[in-house]
Steps between C-alpha positions, in 0.01 A plus 500: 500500500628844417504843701424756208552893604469773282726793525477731204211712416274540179665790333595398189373151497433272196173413470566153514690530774217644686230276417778188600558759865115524532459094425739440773307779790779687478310855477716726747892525610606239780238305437525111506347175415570119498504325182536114434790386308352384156578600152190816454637663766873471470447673133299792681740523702812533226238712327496740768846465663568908432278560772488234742751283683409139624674206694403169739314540772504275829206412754678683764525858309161419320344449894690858571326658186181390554505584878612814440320623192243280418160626504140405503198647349505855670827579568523229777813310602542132526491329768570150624134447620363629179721259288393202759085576399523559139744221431589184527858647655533592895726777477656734207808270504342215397325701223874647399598093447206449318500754278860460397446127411194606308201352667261831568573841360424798737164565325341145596589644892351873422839666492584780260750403237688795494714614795607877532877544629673772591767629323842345597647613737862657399310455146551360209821443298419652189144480332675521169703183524468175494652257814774414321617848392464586891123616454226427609269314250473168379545195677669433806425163601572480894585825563127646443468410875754786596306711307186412608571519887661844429144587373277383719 
């Protein structure tokens, strides 16, 4: 499963591009979403790799994310107790482990798909570069988590 943040805005986008960004949820700066690792997705995501920057994601960080930043219809956090009624799952770690070997998607528990970050903190690298020009965009493999935690 893949941690997907954008990072660059729309000035200037392709309009391909921006239906592929708007496919994915990816509407606003240091926003994320999890995608499954299949074929579709990995060719939005090469589509749109100006813009975004994607790696691996573990249960631990995922349980993190969704602890921290996951939200409910209304703007309401999640919650152990909540994830114990409306699933099969006693407590957000369980759903973290779940959802990273693909059995439920956050949707089937009434979890919005898209998490709003914060912006890193000590920011980005460049938003002009890819990873392996010492930017920030592309993908990163393991080290989306150090991004991630700096954002959240």
């Amino acid at each position: 499963m893949f941690l997907v943040i954008r990072i660059r805005g729309t000035t200037g986008v392709i309009q391909k591009t921006a239906d592929t960004l708007d496919m994915l949820r990816l509407n606003r700066i240091s926003h994320a979403v999890l995608v499954e690792e299949n074929p579709s997705y990995e060719g939005m995501l090469q589509k749109a790799k100006d813009y975004i920057t994607w790696g691996e994601i573990d249960a631990e960080l995922l349980a993190k994310i969704i602890t921290k930043r996951g939200r409910l219809p209304g703007n309401k956090k999640v919650t152990d107790e909540y994830v114990a009624e409306n699933s099969d799952y006693n407590s957000i770690a369980e759903l973290a482990e779940a959802l990273i070997n693909s059995e439920v998607k956050l949707a089937d528990v009434g979890i919005k798909p898209v998490f709003r970050l914060h912006p890193p903190r000590k920011g980005y690298e460049d938003i002009r570069l890819s990873i392996n020009e010492g930017g920030s965009l592309g993908y990163r493999g393991e080290e989306i988590k150090d991004l991630a935690i700096r954002m959240l």
